[in-house]
C-alpha positions in Angstrom: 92.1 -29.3 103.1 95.0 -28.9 100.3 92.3 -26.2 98.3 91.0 -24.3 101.8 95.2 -23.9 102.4 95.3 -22.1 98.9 92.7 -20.4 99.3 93.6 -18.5 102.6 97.0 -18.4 100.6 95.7 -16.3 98.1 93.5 -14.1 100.3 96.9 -13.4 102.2 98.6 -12.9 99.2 95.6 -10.6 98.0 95.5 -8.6 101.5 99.2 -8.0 101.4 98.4 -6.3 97.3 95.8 -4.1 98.3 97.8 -2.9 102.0 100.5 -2.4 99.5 98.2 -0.5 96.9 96.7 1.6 99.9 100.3 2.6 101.1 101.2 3.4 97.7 98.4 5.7 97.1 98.7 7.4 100.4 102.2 8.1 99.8 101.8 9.8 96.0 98.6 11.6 98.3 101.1 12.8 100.7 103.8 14.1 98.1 101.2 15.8 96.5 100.0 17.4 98.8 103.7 19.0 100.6 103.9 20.1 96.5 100.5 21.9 96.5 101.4 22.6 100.0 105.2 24.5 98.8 103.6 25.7 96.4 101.0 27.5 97.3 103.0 29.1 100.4 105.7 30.6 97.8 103.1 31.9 96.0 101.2 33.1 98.8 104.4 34.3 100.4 105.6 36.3 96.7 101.8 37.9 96.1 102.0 39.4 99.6 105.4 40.5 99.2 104.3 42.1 95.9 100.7 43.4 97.5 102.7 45.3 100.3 105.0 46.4 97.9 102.1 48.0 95.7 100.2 49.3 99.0 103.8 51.1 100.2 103.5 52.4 96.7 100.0 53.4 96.5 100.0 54.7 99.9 103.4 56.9 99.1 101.9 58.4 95.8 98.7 59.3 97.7 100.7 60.8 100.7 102.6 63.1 97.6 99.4 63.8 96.1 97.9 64.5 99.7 101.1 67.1 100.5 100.7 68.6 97.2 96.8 69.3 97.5 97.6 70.9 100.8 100.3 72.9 99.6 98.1 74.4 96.3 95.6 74.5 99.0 97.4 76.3 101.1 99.3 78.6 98.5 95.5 79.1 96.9 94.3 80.6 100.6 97.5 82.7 101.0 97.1 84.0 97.9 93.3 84.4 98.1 93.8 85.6 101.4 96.6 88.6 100.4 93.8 89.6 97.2 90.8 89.4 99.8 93.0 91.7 102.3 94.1 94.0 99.3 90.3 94.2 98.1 89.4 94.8 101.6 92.0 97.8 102.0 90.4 98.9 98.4 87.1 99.2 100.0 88.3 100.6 102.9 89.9 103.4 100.8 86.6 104.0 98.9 84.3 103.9 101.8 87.1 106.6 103.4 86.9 108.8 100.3 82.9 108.6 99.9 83.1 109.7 103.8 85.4 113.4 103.0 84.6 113.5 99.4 81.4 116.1 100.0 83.7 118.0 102.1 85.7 118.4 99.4 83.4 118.3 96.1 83.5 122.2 95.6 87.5 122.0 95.2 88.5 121.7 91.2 92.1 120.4 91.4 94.7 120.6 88.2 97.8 119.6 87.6 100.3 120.9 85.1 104.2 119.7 84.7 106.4 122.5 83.8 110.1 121.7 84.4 113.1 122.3 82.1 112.8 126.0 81.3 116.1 126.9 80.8 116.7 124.1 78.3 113.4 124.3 76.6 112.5 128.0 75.7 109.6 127.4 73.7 107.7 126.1 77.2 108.1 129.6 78.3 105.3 130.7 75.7 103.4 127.3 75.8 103.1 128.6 79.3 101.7 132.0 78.8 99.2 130.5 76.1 97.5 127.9 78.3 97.4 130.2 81.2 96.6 132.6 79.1 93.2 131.1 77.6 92.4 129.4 80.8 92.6 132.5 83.0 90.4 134.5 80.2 87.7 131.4 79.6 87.6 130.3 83.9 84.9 131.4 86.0 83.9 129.4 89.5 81.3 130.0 92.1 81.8 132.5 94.9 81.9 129.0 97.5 84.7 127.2 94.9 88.2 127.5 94.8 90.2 126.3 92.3 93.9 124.9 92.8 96.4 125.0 90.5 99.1 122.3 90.9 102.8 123.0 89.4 105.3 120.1 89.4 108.5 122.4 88.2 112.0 123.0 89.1 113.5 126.2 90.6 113.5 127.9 87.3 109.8 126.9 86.5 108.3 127.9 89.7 109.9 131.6 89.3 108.5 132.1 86.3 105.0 131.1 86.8 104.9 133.0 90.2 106.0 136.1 88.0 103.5 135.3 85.3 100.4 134.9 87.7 101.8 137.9 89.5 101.6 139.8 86.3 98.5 138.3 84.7 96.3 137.4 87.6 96.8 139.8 89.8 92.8 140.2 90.3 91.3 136.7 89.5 87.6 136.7 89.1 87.7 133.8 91.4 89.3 132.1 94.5 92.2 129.8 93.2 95.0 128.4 95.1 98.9 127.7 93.8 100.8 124.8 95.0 104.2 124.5 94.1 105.6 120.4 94.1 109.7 120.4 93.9 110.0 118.5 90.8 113.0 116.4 91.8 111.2 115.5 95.5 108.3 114.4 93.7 110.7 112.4 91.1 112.1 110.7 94.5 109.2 109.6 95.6 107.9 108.6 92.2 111.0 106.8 90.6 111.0 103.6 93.0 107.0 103.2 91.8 107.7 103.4 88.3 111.3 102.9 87.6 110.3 99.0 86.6 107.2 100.2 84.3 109.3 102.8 82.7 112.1 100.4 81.6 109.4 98.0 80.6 107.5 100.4 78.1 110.4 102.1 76.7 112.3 105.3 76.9 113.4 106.1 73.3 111.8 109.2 73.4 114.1 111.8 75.1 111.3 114.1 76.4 109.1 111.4 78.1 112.6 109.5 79.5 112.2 111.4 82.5 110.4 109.8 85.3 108.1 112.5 85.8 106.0 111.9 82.5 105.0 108.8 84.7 103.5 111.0 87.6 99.9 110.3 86.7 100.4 106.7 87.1 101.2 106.8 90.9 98.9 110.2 92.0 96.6 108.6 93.9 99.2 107.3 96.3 101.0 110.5 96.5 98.7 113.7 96.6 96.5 113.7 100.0 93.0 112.1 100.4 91.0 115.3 100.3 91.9 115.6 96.5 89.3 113.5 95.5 89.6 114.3 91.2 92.2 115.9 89.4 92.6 116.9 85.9 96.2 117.0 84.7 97.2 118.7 82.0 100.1 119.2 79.3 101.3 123.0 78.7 101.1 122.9 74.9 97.2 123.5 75.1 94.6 126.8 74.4 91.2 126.5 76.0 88.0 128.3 74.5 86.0 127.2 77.2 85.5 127.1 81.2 88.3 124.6 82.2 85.6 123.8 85.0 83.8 122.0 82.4 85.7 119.7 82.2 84.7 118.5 85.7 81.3 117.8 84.3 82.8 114.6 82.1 83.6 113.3 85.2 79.4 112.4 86.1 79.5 110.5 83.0 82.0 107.7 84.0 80.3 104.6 84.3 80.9 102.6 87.7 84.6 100.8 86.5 85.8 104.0 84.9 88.3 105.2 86.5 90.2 107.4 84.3 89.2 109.4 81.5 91.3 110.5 77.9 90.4 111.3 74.6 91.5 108.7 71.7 94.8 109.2 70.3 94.7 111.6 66.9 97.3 109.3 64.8 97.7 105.9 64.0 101.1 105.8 66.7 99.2 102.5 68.1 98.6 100.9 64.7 102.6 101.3 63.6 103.8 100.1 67.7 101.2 96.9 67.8 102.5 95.8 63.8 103.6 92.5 65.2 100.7 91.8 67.3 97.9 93.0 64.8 99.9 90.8 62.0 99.6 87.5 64.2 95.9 88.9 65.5 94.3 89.6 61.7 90.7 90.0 63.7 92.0 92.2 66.4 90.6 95.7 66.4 93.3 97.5 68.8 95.5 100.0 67.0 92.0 100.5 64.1 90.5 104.2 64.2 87.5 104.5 66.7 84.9 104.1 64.1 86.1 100.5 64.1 88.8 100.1 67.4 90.8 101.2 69.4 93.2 103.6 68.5 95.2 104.0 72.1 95.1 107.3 74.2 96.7 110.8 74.1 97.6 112.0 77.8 97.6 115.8 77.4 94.0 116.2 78.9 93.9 113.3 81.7 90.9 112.6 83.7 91.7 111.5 87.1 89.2 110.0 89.3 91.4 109.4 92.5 88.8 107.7 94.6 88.5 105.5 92.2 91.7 104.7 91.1 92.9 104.3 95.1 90.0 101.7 95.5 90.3 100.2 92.3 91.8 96.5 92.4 92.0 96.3 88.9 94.3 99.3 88.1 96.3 98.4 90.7 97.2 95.0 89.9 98.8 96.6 86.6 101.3 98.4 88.7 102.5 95.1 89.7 105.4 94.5 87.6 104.4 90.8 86.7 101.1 91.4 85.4 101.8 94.1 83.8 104.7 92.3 81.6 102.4 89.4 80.9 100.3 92.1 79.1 103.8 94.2 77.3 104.2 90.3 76.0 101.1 89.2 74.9 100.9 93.0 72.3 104.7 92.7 72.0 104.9 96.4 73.1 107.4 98.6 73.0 106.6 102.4 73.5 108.1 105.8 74.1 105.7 108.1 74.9 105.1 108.0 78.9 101.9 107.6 80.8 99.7 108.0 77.9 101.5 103.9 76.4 100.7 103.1 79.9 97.4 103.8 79.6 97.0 102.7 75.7 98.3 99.0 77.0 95.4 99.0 79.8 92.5 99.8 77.4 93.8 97.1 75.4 93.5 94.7 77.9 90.5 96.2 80.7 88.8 98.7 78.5 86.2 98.9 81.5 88.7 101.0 83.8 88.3 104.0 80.8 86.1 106.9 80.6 86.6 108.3 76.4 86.7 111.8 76.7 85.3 113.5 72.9 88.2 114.5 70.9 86.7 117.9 71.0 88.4 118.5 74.9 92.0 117.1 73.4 92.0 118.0 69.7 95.5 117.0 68.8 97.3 119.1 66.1 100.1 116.7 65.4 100.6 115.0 62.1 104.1 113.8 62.5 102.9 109.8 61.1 100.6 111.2 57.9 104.0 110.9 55.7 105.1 107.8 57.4 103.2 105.4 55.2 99.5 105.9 56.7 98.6 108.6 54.2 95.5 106.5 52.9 94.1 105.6 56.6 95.3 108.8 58.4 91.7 111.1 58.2 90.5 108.3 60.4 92.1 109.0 63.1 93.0 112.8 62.5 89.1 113.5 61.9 87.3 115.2 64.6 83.9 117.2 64.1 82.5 119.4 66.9 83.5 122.7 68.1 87.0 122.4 69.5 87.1 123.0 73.5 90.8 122.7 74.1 93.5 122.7 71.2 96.8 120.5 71.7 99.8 121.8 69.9 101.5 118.3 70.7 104.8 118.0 68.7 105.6 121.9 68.2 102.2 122.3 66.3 100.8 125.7 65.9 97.7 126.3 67.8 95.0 128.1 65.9 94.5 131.8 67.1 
């Protein structure tokens, strides 16, 4: 009886050890688990705090992105939109001149500057030259008429209208004067291409005057039913049919738009020194054998049709374009519409028609003694029989 006592002694004893053990484990069980339990709900709470902060992030940077695609967007279709409605009015403008230009086609049109008289004698007999040969050379068909376009001063239009009253009193052909009031047309003209005329340059005191820029602008001042014009300086002598000249015009090429003969001196070559010395490879300012030499404007080709349908050339009458391309040949000029042009063939030599240097035979050799004695028979040369002399800079014209 004494050993079953003990023995349900120590089975007591050994029932109380294990509950013990069992409430022991449970607790370390239970404080493990709150830890795991803290722990993983301040991580969970700190990872979604970071994940929102990173979405509110994410989502803000897209919603930037998202305004500033739809603003380029936007800003893309206005501007695509104002060049589609320009190119539209361009077309418009062409398919109005294809409609009248037959109506017109047997109208020759030329223009002639002649302003200044009192202070500049020697145009007086530049005048009487040019009209002179023209008048003797001309002959139209009894269905053409032939208009004569003077932008002059008081003084200008009193002489010509006593020359042709003198000289022509019996013209072999119909032909019509009309007189422009230099200063009006200067008016009109000045606000077009005040910008462009400070931009090129006006070192040159003949060409400062804003009428040397005339040609730029013609096709938004002379009427719609002059479809071509030919404008001409007053230091010329022609030995053939000025209505020739007319004929050049069926040789354009669709983007040609304008048409000059290439500039007789290396002018270009000495005004593009910077550009052509950080270019080596470029060929602008080189004779025409082997460039482009630039443009002389005392015989200018004038397709107005063109021209007033022509994107292209009108974009370079927006100040901003045009000074993107004055930077880019570091130009600085002084010799009117023809730098204008010069610049442009540079840059869109497509919009130019090259008239032979026969119709523009420049007499000038101001820049062979100005260091270009060695290159200057490449751009002085000219074979073929002459059609209309230029006495530019005071040169004598050949009798």
């Amino acid at each position: 009886m004494g050993k079953t006592s003990a023995h349900r002694q120590n089975q007591k004893t050994g029932s109380s050890v294990s509950s013990l053990l069992s409430s022991k484990v449970l607790q370390v069980l239970l404080i493990l688990c709150a830890i795991s339990f803290v722990y993983l709900f301040y991580s969970f709470a700190t990872t979604k705090e970071d994940f929102f902060t990173k979405s509110k992030a994410m989502y803000e940077a897209e919603k930037q992105d998202s305004i500033k695609q739809n603003a380029n967007l936007k800003s893309d279709k206005n501007r695509q939109g104002e060049e589609t409605m320009q190119q539209k009015q361009y077309q418009a403008a062409k398919m109005q001149s294809d409609k009248h230009s037959q109506e017109f086609h047997k109208d020759f049109h030329a223009l002639f500057i002649f302003t200044k008289v009192q202070s500049n004698p020697k145009l007086k007999d530049k005048f009487t030259i040019v009209f002179g040969s023209l008048f003797e050379h001309a002959a139209f068909e009894d269905d053409e008429t032939f208009h004569i376009h003077f932008v002059c001063d008081q003084e200008g239009r009193e002489f010509a209208e006593e020359y042709l009253k003198n000289h022509v009193a019996h013209p072999k052909f119909s032909f019509k004067v009309h007189f422009h009031n230099s200063a009006s047309v200067a008016k009109e003209v000045f606000p077009q291409v005040q910008a462009i005329q400070t931009m090129l340059g006006q070192k040159h005191p003949y060409y400062e005057d804003t009428i040397f820029f005339i040609s730029l602008v013609l096709h938004k001042i002379l009427p719609d039913t002059v479809h071509r014009l030919v404008q001409l300086d007053l230091d010329l002598k022609f030995t053939v049919n000025i209505k020739d000249l007319w004929k050049e015009f069926s040789y354009f090429k669709q983007d040609n738009v304008i048409g000059l003969a290439h500039e007789n001196q290396p002018v270009y070559r000495h005004l593009l020194w910077k550009y052509r010395q950080e270019n080596s490879e470029t060929t602008v300012g080189n004779p025409a054998a082997s460039g482009n030499p630039g443009f002389n404007s005392g015989v200018i080709l004038l397709h107005l049709d063109r021209i007033r349908s022509s994107y292209l050339y009108n974009s370079y009458l927006d100040i901003n374009k045009l000074q993107e391309v004055v930077q880019k040949y570091s130009f600085k000029g002084h010799l009117g519409d023809q730098d204008f042009y010069s610049l442009l063939s540079f840059e869109s030599p497509e919009l130019f028609f090259t008239l032979e240097c026969v119709w523009n035979r420049q007499l000038c050799q101001w820049w062979k003694n100005k260091g270009y004695q060695d290159i200057f028979d490449q751009y002085f040369h000219c074979s073929g029989a002459i059609k209309i002399w230029h006495g530019n800079c005071d040169t004598p014209i050949p009798v």
